[in-house]
C-alpha positions as CSV (number, residue, x, y, z in Angstrom):
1,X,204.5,56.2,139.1
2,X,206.5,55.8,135.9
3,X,207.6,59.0,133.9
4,X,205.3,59.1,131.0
5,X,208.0,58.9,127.5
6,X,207.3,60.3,124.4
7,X,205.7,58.0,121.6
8,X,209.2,58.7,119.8
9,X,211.1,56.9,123.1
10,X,208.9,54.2,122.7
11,X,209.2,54.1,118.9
12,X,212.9,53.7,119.5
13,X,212.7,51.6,122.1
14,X,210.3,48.8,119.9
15,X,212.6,49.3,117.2
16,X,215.8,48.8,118.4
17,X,214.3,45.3,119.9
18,X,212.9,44.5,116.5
19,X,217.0,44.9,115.2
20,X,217.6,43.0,117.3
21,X,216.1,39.9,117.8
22,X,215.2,39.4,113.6
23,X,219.1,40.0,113.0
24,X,220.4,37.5,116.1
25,X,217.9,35.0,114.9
26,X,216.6,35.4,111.9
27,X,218.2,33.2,109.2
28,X,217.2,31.3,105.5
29,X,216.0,28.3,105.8
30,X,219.3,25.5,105.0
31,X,220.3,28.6,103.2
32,X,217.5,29.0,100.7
33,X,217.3,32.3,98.8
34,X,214.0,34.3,100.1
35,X,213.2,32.2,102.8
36,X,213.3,33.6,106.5
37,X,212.9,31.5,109.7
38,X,213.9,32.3,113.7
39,X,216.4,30.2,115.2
40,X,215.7,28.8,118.2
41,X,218.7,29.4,120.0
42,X,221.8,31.6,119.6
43,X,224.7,30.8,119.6
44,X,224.6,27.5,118.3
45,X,227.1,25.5,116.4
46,X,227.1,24.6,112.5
47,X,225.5,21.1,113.6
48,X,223.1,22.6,116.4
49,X,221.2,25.0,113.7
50,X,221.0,21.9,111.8
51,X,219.5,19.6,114.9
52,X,217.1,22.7,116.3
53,X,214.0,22.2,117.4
54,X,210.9,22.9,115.3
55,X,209.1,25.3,117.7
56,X,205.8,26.3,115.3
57,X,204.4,28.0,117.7
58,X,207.5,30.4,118.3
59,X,207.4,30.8,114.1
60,X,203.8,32.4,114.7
61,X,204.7,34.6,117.2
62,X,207.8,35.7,115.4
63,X,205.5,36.9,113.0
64,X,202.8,38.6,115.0
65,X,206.3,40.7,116.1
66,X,207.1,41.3,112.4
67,X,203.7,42.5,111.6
68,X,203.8,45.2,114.9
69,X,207.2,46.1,113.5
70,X,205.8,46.8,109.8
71,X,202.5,48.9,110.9
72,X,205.6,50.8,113.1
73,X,207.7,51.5,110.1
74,X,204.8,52.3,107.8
75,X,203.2,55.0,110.7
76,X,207.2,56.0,111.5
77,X,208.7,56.1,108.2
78,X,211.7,54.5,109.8
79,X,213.0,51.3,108.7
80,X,213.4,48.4,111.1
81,X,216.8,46.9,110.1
82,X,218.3,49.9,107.7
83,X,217.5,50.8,104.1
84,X,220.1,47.8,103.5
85,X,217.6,45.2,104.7
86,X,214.6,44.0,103.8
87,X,210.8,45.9,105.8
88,X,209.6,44.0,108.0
89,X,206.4,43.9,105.5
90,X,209.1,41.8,103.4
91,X,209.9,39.7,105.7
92,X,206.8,38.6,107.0
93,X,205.6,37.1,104.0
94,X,208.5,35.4,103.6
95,X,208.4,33.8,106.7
96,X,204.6,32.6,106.1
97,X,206.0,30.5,103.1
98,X,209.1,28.9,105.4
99,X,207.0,28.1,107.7
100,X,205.1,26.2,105.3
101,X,207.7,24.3,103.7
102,X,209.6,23.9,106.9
103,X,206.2,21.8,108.3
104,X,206.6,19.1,105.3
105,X,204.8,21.9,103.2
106,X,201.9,22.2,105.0
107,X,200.1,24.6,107.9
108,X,198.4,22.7,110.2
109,X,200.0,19.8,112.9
110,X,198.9,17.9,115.8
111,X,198.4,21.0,118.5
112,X,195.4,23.2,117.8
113,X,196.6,26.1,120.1
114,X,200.0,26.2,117.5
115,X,197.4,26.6,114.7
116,X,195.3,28.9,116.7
117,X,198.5,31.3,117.2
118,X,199.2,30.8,113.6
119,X,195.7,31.5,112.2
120,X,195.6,35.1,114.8
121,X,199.0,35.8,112.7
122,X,198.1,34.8,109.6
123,X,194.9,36.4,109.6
124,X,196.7,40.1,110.7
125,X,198.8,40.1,107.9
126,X,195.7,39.1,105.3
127,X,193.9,42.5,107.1
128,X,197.0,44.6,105.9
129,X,198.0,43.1,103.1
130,X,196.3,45.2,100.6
131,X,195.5,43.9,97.1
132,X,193.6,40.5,96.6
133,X,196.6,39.1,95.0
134,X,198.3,39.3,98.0
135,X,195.5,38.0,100.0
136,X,194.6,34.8,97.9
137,X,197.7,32.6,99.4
138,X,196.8,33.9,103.0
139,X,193.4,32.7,102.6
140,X,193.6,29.5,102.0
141,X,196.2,29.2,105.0
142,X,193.3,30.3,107.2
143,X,190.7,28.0,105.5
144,X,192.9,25.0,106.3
145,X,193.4,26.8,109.7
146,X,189.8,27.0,110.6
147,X,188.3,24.1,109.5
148,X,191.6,22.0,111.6
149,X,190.2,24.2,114.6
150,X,186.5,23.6,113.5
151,X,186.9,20.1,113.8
152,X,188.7,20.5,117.6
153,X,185.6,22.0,119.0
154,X,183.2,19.2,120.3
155,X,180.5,18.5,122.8
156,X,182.9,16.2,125.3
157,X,183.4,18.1,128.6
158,X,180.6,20.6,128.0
159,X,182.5,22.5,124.5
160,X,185.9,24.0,124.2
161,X,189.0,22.9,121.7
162,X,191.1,20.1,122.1
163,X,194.6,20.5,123.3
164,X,196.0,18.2,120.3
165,X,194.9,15.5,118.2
166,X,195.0,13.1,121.0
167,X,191.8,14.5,121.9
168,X,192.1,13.8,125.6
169,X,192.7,17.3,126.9
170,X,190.5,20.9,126.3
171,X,191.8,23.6,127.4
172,X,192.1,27.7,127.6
173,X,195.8,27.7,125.6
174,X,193.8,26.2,122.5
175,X,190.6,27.9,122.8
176,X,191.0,31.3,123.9
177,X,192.6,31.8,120.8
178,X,190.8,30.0,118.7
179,X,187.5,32.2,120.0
180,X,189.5,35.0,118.7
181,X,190.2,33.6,115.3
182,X,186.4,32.7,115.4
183,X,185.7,36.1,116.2
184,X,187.8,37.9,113.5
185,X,186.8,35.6,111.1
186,X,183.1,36.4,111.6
187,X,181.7,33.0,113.2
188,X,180.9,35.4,116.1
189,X,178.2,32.2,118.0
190,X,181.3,30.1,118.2
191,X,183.6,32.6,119.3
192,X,180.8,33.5,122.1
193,X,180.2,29.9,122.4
194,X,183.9,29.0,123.2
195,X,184.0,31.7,125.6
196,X,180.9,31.3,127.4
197,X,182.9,27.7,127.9
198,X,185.5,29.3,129.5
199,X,183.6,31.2,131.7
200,X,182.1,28.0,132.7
201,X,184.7,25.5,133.2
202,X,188.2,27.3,133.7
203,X,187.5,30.2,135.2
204,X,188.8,30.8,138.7
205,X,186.6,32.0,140.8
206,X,189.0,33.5,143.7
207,X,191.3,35.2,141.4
208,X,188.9,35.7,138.5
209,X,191.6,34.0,135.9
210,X,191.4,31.2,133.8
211,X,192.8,28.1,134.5
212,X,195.0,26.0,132.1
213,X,192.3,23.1,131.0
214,X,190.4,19.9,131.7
215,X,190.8,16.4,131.1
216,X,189.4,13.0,131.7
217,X,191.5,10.9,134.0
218,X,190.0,7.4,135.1
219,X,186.8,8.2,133.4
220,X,186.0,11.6,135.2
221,X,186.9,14.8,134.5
222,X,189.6,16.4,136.2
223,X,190.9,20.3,136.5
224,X,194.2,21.6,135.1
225,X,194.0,24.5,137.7
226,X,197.8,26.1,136.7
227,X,197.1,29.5,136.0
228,X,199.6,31.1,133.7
229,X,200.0,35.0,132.1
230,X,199.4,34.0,128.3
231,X,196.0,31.8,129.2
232,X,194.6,35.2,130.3
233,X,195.9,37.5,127.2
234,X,194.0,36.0,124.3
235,X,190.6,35.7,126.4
236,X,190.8,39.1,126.7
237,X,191.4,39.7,123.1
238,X,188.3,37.6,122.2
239,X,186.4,39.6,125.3
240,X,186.7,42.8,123.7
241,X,186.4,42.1,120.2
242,X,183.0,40.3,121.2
243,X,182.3,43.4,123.3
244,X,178.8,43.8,124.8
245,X,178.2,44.6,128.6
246,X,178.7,40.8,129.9
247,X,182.1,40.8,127.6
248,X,183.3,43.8,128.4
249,X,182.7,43.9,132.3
250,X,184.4,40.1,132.3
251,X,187.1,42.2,130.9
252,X,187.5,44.5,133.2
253,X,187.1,42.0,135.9
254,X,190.1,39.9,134.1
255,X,192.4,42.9,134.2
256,X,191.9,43.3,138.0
257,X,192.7,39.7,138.3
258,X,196.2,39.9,136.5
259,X,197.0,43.2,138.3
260,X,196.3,41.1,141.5
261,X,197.8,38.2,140.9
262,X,200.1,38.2,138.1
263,X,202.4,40.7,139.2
264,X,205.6,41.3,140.9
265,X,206.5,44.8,142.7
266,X,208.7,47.1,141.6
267,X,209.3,49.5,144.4
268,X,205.6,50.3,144.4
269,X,205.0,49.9,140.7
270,X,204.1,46.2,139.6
271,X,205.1,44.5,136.7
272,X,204.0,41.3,134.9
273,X,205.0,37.9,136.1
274,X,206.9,35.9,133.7
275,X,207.3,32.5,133.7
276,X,211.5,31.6,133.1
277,X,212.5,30.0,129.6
278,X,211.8,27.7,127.1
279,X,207.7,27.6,125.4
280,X,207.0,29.3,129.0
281,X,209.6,32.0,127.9
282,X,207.0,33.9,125.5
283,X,203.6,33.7,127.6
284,X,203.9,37.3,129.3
285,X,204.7,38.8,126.0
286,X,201.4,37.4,125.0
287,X,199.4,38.6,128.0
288,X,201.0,42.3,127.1
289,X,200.0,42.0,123.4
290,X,196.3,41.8,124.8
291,X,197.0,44.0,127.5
292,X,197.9,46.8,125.1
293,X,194.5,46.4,123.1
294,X,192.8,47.0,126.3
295,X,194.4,49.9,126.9
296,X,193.6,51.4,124.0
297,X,189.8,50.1,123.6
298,X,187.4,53.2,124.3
299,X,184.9,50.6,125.1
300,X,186.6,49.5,128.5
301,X,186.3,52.0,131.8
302,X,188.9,54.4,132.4
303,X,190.3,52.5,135.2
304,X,190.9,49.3,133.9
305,X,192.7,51.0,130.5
306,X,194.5,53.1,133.1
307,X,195.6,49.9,134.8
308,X,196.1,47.6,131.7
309,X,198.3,50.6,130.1
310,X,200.5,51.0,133.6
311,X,201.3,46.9,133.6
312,X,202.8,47.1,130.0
313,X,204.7,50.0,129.9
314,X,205.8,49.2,133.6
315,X,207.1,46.0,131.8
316,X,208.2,46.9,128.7
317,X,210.4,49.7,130.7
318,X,212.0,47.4,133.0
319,X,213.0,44.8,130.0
320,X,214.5,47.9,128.8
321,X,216.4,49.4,131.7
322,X,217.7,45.7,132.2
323,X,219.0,45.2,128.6
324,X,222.8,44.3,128.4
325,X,225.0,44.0,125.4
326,X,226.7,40.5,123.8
327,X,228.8,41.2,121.5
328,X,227.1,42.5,118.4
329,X,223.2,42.1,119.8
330,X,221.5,43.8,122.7
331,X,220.1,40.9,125.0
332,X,216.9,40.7,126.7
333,X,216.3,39.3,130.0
334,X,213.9,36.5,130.7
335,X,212.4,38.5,134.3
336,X,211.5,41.9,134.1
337,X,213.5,42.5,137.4
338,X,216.5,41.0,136.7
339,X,219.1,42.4,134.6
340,X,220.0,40.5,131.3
341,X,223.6,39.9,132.8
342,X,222.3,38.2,135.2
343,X,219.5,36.1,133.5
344,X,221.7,35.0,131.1
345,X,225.6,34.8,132.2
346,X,228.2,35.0,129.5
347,X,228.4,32.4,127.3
348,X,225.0,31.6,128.2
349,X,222.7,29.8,125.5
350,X,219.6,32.6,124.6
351,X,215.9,31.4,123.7
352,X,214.1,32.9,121.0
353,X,211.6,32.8,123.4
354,X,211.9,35.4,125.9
355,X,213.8,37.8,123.6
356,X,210.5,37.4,121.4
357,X,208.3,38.0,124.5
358,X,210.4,41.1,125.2
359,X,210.3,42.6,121.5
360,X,206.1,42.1,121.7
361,X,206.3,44.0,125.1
362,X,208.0,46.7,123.6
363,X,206.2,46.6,120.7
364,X,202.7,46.8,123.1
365,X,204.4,49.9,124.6
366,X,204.5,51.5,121.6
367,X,200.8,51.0,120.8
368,X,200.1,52.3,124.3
369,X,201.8,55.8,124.2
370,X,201.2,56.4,120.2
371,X,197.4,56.0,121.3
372,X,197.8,57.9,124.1
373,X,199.6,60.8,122.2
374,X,197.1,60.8,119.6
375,X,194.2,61.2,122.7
376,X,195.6,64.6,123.8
């Protein structure tokens, strides 16, 4: 069993990974004043952080970390990079607009699970944004959002969203978070719809998780049956927030699935599986996000909170212990149970990635043992 910390450790803990990965990677756009974008990689040379990648996706995860960080400082008091530095309820809004102008000054593009992540994002930081002038520009994000996703949800292979705009490929990365969006956004039917799809088509029977998707190849359809940790984080999300006794004991079931099978062992405590580097870098810290909102839900049986709370702080603990220092950041390593020295040797090239999916963990920690404090 892990010793139980204080919600202060964890505080600390969440923020000093919030330091750290907005400072190693966040940067203006081509040196823009009041624009704020992640790099992609660090270090990089003057002409690398000109050729980066454009990793959307990553941007909308970068700012679901932001938004943990700014509820943090407003509960805490404490700011996240120093009285020096802009809040993290600064920043995010200003990396809403980059985004936008850094996508040919727009919001949506060809992969619907992108704008999925980005619509989950954007529509958190509408909820705690306060005043309606505030709200206005975040709205019509989400309406552009919505009806994009909308439009991706068909009859072909029974229901579900499409992959991208190729419109060949349906599967649980797109939908599972659109059903959430849906769900938030009050079209509760589709939401239900979307997941009953799921239940349907990708869900794995033997271990009780979904698979990745489903395709037509020569005409007939044909399984994606790759099961991966962020597939099963935002299908929980949408499970609870529907709630009802069918939701809730699928649930339940799913947590018992991850615990299962989605796990490594850590000397007789298990911690999440993650998946190495690159996009696959961040889908743990997704599963923990969700994870974390189980384990806080009243509406879920003791045990499964009980077990949902023990996988992310088992997690977020061992990302912790197995930090390591590079020059002036603190590094992050991409498996729980290997140390950050040894995931990434010096000189090394880092990935936003897994230091992002490392910051949520932490973050998800945090949730777990303020909630838990507040309980007693």
């Amino acid at each position: 069993m892990l010793n139980e910390d204080s919600p202060l450790d964890a505080d600390h803990r969440a923020g000093t990974a919030a330091r750290a990965v907005s400072s190693a990677f966040g940067r203006q756009l081509a040196g823009l004043p009041g624009t704020h974008l992640a790099a992609t990689s660090r270090p990089a040379s003057r002409l690398q952080k000109l050729r980066q990648p454009w990793h959307y996706w990553w941007q909308a995860h970068y700012l679901d970390a932001l938004i943990d960080a700014g509820l943090r400082e407003r509960r805490t008091g404490i700011p996240f990079r120093g009285p020096e530095h802009p809040a993290a309820a600064d920043l995010a809004p200003a990396l809403v607009r980059t985004i936008g102008l850094r996508n040919r000054m727009r919001y949506t593009n060809r992969f619907y699970d992108d704008m999925a992540w980005l619509a989950l994002a954007v529509g958190r930081l509408n909820a705690v944004s306060g005043s309606r002038d505030r709200q206005r520009p975040y709205r019509k994000i989400l309406q552009s959002l919505g009806a994009a996703l909308e439009s991706a949800h068909t009859p072909e292979l029974g229901g579900g969203i499409y992959w991208n705009r190729d419109r060949s490929f349906k599967n649980t990365p797109a939908t599972a978070p659109a059903a959430l969006h849906f769900v938030r956004t009050g079209s509760r039917d589709r939401a239900q719809k979307l997941v009953d799809w799921l239940n349907a088509t990708l869900l794995d029977p033997q271990t009780g998780l979904y698979m990745d998707g489903i395709k037509v190849v020569r005409g007939r359809p044909e399984l994606e049956k790759r099961i991966f940790t962020y597939n099963q984080g935002p299908v929980l999300g949408a499970l609870l927030e529907l709630g009802g006794t069918a939701n809730l004991t699928r649930a339940a079931d799913l947590i018992r699935g991850v615990d299962t099978h989605l796990t490594d062992d850590d000397g007789g405590t298990r911690v999440l599986r993650t998946h190495g580097t690159g996009d696959a870098g961040l889908f743990t810290g997704i599963l923990g996000r969700y994870l974390a909102q189980a384990a806080v839900s009243p509406a879920l049986p003791e045990p499964a909170r009980r077990t949902a709370a023990a996988l992310v702080e088992s997690t977020a603990r061992a990302l912790w212990e197995g930090r390591s220092k590079r020059a002036d950041w603190i590094l992050f390593s991409s498996r729980p149970l290997q140390p950050a020295a040894v995931s990434y040797p010096g000189g090394t090239a880092v990935g936003l990635s897994t230091q992002l999916q490392a910051w949520i963990l932490l973050e998800a920690s945090a949730r777990v043992q303020r909630a838990r404090a507040e309980s007693n």
